[in-house]
Every structure is written in C-alpha cells, then in structure tokens.
Short mmCIF file of the C-alpha atoms (twelve columns), coordinates in Angstrom:
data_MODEL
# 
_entry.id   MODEL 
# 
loop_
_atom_site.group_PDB 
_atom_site.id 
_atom_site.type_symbol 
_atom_site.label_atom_id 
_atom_site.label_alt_id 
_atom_site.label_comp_id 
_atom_site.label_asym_id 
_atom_site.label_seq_id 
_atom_site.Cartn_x 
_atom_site.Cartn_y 
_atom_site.Cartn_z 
_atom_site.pdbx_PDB_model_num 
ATOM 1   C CA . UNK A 1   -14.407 -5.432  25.621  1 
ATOM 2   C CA . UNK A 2   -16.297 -8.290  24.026  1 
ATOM 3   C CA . UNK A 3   -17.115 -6.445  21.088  1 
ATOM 4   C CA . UNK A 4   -14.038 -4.744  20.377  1 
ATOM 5   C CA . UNK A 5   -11.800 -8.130  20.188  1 
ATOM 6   C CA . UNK A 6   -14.234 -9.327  17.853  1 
ATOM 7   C CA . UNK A 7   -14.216 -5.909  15.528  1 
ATOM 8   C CA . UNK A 8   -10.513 -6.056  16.062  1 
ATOM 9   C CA . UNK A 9   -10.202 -9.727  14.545  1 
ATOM 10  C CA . UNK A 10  -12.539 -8.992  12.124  1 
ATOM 11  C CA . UNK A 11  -10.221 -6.176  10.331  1 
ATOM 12  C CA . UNK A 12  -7.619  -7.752  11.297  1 
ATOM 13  C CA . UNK A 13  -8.552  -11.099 9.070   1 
ATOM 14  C CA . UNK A 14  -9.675  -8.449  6.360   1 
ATOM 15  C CA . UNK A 15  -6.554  -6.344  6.630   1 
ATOM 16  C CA . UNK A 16  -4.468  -9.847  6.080   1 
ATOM 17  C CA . UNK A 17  -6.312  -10.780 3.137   1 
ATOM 18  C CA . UNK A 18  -5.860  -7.320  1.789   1 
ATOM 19  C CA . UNK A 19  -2.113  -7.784  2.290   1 
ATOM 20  C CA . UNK A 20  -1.981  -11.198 0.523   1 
ATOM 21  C CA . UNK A 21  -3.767  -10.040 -2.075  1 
ATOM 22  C CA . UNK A 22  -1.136  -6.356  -3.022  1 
ATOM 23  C CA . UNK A 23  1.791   -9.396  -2.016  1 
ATOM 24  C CA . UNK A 24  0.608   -11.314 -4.873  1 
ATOM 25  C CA . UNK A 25  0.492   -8.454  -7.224  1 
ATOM 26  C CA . UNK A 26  4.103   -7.628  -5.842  1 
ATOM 27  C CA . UNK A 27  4.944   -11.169 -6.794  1 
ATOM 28  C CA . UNK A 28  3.885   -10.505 -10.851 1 
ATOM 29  C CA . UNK A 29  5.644   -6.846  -10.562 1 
ATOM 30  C CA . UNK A 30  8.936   -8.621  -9.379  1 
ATOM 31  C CA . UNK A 31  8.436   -11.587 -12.005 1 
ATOM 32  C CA . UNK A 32  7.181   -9.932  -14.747 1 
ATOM 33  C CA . UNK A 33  8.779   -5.893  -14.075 1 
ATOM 34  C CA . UNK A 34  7.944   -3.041  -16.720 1 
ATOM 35  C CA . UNK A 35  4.201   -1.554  -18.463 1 
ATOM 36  C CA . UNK A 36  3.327   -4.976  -18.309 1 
ATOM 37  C CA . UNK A 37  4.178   -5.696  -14.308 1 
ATOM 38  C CA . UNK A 38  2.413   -2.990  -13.761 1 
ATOM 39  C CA . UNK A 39  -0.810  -3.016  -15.248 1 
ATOM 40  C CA . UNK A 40  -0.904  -7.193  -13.953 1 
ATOM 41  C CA . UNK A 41  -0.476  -5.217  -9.973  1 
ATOM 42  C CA . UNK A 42  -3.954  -3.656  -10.747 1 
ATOM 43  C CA . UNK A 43  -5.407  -7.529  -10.092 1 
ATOM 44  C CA . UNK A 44  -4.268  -7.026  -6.490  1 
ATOM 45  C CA . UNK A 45  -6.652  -3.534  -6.169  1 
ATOM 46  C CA . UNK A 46  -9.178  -5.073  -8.132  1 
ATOM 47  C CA . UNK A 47  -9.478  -8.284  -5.732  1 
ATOM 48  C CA . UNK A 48  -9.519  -5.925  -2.687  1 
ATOM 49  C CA . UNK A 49  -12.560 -3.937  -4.140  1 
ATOM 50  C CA . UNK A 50  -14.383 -6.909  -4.622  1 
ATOM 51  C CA . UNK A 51  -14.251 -9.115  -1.852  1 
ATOM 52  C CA . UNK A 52  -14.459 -5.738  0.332   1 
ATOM 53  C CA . UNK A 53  -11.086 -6.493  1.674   1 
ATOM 54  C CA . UNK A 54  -9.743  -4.070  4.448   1 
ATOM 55  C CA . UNK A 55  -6.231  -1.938  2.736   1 
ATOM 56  C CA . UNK A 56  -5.031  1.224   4.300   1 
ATOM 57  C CA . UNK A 57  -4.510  2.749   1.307   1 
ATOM 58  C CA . UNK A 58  -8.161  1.826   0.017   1 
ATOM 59  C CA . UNK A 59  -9.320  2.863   3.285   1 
ATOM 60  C CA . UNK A 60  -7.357  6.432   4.337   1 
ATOM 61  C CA . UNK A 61  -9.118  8.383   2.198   1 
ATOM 62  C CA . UNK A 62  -13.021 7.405   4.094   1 
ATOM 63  C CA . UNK A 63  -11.952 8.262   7.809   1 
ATOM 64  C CA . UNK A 64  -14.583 10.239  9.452   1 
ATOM 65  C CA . UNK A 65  -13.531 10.441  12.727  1 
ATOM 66  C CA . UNK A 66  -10.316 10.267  15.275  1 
ATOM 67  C CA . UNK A 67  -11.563 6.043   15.890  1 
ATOM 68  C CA . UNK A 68  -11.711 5.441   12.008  1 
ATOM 69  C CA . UNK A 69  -8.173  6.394   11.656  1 
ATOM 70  C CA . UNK A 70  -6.827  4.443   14.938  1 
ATOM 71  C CA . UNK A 71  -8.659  1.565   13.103  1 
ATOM 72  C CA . UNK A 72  -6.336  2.598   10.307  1 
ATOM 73  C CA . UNK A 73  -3.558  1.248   12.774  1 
ATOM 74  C CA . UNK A 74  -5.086  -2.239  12.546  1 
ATOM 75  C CA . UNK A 75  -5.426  -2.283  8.815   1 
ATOM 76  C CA . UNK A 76  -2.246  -1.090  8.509   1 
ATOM 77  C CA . UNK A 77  -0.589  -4.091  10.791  1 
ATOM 78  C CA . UNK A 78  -2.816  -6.607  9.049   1 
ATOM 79  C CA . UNK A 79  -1.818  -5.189  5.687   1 
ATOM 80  C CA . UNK A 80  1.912   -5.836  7.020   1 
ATOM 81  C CA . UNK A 81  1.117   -9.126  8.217   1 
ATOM 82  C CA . UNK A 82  -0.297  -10.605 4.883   1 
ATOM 83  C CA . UNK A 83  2.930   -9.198  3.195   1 
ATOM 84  C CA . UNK A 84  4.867   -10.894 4.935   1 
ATOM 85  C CA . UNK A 85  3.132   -14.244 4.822   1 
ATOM 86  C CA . UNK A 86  3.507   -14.095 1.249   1 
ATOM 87  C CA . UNK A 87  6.955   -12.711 0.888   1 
ATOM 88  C CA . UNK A 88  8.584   -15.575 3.070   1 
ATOM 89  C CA . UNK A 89  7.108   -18.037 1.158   1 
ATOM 90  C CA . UNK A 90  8.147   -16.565 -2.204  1 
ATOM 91  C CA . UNK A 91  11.356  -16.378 -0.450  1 
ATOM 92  C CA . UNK A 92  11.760  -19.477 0.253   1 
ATOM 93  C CA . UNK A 93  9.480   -20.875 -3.137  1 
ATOM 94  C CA . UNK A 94  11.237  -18.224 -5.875  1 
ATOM 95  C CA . UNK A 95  14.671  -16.775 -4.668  1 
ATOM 96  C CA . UNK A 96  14.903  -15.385 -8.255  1 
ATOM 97  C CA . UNK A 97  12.540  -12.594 -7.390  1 
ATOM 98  C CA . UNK A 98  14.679  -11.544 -4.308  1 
ATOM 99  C CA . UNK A 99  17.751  -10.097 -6.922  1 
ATOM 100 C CA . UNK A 100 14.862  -7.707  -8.329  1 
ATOM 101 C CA . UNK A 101 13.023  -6.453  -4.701  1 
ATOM 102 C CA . UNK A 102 17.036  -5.776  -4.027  1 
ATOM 103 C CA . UNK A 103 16.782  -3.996  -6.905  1 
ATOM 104 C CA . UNK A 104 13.475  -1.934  -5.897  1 
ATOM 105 C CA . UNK A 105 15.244  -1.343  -2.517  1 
ATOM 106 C CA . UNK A 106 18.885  -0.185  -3.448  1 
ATOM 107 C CA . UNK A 107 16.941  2.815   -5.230  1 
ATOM 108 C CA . UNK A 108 14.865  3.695   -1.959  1 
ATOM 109 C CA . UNK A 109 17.875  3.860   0.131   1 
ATOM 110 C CA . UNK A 110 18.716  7.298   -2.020  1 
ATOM 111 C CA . UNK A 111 15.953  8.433   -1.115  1 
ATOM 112 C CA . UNK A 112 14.824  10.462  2.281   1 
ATOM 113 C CA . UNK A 113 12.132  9.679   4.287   1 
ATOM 114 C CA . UNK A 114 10.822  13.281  3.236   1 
ATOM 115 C CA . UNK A 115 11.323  12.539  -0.658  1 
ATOM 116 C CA . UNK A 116 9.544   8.879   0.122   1 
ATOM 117 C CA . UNK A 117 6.866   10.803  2.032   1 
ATOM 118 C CA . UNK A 118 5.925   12.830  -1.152  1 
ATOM 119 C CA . UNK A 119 5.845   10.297  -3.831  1 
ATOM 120 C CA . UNK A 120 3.643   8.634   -1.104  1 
ATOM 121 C CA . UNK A 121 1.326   11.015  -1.695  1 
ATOM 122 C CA . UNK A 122 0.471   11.392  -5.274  1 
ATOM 123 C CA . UNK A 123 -0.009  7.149   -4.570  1 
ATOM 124 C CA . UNK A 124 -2.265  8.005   -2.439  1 
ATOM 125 C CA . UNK A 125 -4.407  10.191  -4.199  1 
ATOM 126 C CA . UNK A 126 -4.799  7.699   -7.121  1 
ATOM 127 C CA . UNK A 127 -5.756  5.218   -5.164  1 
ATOM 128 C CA . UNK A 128 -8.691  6.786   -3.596  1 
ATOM 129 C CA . UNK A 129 -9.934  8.651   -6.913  1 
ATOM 130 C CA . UNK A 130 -9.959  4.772   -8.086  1 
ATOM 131 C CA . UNK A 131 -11.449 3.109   -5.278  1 
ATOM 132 C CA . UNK A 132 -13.960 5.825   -5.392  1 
ATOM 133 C CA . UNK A 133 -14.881 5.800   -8.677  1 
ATOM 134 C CA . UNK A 134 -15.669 1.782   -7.996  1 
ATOM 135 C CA . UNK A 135 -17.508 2.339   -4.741  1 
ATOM 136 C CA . UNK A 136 -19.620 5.087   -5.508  1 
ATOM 137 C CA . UNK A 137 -20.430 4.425   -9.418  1 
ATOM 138 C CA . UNK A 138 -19.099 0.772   -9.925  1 
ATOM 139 C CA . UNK A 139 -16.565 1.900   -12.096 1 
ATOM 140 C CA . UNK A 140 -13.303 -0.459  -12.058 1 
ATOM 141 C CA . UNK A 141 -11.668 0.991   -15.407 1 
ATOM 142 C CA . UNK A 142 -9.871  3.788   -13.177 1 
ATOM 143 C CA . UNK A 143 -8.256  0.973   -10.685 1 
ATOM 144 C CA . UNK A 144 -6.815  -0.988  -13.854 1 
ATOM 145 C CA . UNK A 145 -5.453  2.641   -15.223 1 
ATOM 146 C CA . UNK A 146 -4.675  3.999   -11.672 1 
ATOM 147 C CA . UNK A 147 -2.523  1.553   -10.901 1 
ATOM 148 C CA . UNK A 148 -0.388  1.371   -13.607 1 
ATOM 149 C CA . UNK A 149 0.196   5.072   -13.322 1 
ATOM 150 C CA . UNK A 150 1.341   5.383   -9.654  1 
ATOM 151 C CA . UNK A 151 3.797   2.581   -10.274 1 
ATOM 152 C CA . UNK A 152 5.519   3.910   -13.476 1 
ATOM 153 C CA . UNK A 153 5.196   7.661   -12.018 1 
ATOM 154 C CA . UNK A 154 7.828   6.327   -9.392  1 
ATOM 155 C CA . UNK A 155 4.811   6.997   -6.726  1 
ATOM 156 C CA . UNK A 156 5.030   4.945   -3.484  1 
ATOM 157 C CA . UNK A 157 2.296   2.080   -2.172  1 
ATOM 158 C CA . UNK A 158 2.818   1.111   1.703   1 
ATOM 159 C CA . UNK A 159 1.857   -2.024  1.261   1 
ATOM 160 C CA . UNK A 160 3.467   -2.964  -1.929  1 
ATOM 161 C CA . UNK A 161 6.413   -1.667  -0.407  1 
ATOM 162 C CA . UNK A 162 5.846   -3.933  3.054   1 
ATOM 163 C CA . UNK A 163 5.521   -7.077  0.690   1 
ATOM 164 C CA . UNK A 164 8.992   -5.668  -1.590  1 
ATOM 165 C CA . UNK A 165 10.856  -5.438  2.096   1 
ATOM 166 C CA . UNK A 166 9.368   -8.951  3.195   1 
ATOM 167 C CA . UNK A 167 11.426  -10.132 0.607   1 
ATOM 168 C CA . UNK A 168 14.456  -8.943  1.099   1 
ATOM 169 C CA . UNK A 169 17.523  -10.671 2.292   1 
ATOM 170 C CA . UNK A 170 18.037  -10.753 6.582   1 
ATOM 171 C CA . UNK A 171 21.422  -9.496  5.530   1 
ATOM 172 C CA . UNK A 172 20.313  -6.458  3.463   1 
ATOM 173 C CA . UNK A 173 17.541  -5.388  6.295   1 
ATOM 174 C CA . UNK A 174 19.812  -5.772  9.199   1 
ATOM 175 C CA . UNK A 175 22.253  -3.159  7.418   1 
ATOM 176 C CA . UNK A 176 19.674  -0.772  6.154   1 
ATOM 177 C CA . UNK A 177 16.996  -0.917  8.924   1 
ATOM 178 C CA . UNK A 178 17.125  2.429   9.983   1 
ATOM 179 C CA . UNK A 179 17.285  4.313   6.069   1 
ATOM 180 C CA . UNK A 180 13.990  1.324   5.419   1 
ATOM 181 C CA . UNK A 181 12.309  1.863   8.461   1 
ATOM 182 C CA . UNK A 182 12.247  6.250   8.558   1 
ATOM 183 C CA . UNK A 183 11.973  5.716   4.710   1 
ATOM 184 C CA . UNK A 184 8.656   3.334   5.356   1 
ATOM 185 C CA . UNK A 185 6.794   5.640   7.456   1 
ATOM 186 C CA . UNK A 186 7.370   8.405   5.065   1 
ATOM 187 C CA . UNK A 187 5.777   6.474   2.577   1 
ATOM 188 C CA . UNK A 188 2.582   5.214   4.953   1 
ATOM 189 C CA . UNK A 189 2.284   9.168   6.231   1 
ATOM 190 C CA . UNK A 190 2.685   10.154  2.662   1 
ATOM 191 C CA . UNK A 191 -0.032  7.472   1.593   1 
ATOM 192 C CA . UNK A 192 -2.079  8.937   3.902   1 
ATOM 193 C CA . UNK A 193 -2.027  12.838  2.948   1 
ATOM 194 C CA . UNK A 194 -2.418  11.805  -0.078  1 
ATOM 195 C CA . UNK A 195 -5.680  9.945   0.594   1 
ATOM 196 C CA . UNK A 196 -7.130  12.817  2.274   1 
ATOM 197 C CA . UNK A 197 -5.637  15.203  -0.274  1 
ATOM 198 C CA . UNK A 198 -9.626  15.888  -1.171  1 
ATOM 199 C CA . UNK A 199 -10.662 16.748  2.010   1 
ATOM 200 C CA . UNK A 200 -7.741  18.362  2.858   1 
ATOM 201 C CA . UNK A 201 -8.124  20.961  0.118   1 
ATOM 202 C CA . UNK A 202 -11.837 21.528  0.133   1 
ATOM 203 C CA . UNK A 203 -11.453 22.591  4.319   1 
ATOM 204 C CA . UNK A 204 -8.659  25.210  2.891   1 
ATOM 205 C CA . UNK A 205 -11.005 26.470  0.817   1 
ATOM 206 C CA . UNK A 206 -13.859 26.174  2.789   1 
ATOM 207 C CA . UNK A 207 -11.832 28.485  5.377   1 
ATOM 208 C CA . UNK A 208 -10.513 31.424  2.759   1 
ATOM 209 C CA . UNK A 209 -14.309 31.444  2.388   1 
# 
C-alpha cells in the first residue's frame, strides 16, 4: 500500500506538470490564434519530452498491459488538474483570452461526442509518431511539425481541450455541461485509439495472417 501511494503521487506530480505545461501552450494559442499559435503550442510538447513529464496523450500510445492503462487514469486526472491550475489563474490574470476559448467552445458544441471522438484520433496518432520519433531516435523536428498539424487539421488534444474548458465562463459550463462533458470523453477515447492506432493495425494484420 506503501508503495503504491508513493507511485501514485509520483505521476500524479508528473501528470500536473504535464498539464501546466499543454495550459501554457493553450495560453499562446488563445493569445496569439492562427499558423503562428500553433506552431508556439509545440513548446508545451517539447517541454513534456524533456523534463520526462507524465501526458496521456504522450503516454497512450506505450501501454503494455491492463495496469499501464489504469495508470493512464492518473495521468489523465493530473493532466486535468494542471489545466485547471493554469486556466483559473489566466482567468482571473487575462479575461481577454476567455472571449476566444468561448470561441473554441461554441464550435465544439456542433459537434457529437462521436464526431469529437474521431478528430480525437488522428490527434492522437500524431502525437505518438512525434513523441516516438524523440524517444527512440532523439528527433524533436516531428513534435514542432506535429503539432502544428493536428491543431490546424481541426484534430482534437484532451488536454488542450481540459485547459480551453478551464477557462471558460461558470455561466457557459453550467449550460453546456452535458454537450462538454459526452463531447470530452469522445475526445480522451478518441485520443486514445488514436495512440494505439499502430498497434491496433499491426494485431489486424497479424490475425488475417
């Protein structure tokens, strides 16, 4: 029991730093918006990779076993956590950038959880090409290009999204919790297929063999 409070603060702590560090690329997107905003996000996935920062969609795409991915769990409410650290301090620090994560939001509330769970995965494929290509050959090129792409393909990030929503008005989440809440977990399942879309497809093919 010992041991697993201490592994469970231990990601924990990493998964919050992971989620401060995609909040603070969320903060340039908002400010800064366009080719520009997003190629500035990549700083967020490029801190993460070096400090060796736990962020579930960094980490979805390396689960080996049924405990890796409940670990994912812990990540994933860490990642949340640091988002929302952030994004009530830029709330409260630069109400400017509210207007535009409005913005961001009114255009996910056409969407369905389904349609959010798709462009969650082509995210999440990206993102682990990119974090593999600077784990296994120390390659950080594809996590400067990678993330520019996802953003202006209209793909979906969990936890850019969790640090967008962090920032939105009480008023606008009380009336649109359900559409951002089934919506969110689209995008986190999505995220998550898309991670494993390697695997996925290489155990198809491994089976018509």
């Amino acid at each position: 029991m010992e041991q697993f409070c201490k592994d469970f603060f231990y990601f924990l702590s990493k998964s919050i730093l992971g989620g401060i560090c995609i909040a603070i690329a969320g903060t340039v997107y908002l400010s800064v918006g366009g080719v520009i905003g997003a190629i500035l996000f990549s700083f967020g996935l490029l801190t993460v990779v070096h400090w060796r920062f736990a962020l579930y969609t960094g980490l979805s795409g390396f689960t080996h076993n049924f405990k890796d991915i409940l670990w994912l769990f812990v990540i994933l409410l860490g990642n949340i956590i640091g988002c929302f650290l952030v994004g009530y301090m830029i709330q409260y620090s630069q109400p400017i950038i509210i207007e535009n994560a409005v913005k961001i939001y009114n255009s996910r509330l056409l969407l369905t959880p389904l349609q959010c769970g798709l462009l969650g995965i082509g995210c999440g494929f990206i993102m682990t090409t990119a974090v593999k290509f600077a784990k296994d050959e120390d390659k950080y090129l594809p996590l400067l290009f990678g993330v520019p792409v996802f953003i202006l393909c209209g793909f979906l990030h969990s936890i850019a999204d969790a640090f967008y929503i962090s920032v939105l008005p009480f008023e606008f989440l009380e009336s649109n919790f359900n559409v951002i809440l089934y919506n969110y977990i689209g995008i986190v399942i999505g995220n998550f297929i898309g991670c494993n879309l390697v695997k996925i497809i290489r155990l198809k093919k491994e089976y018509l063999n």
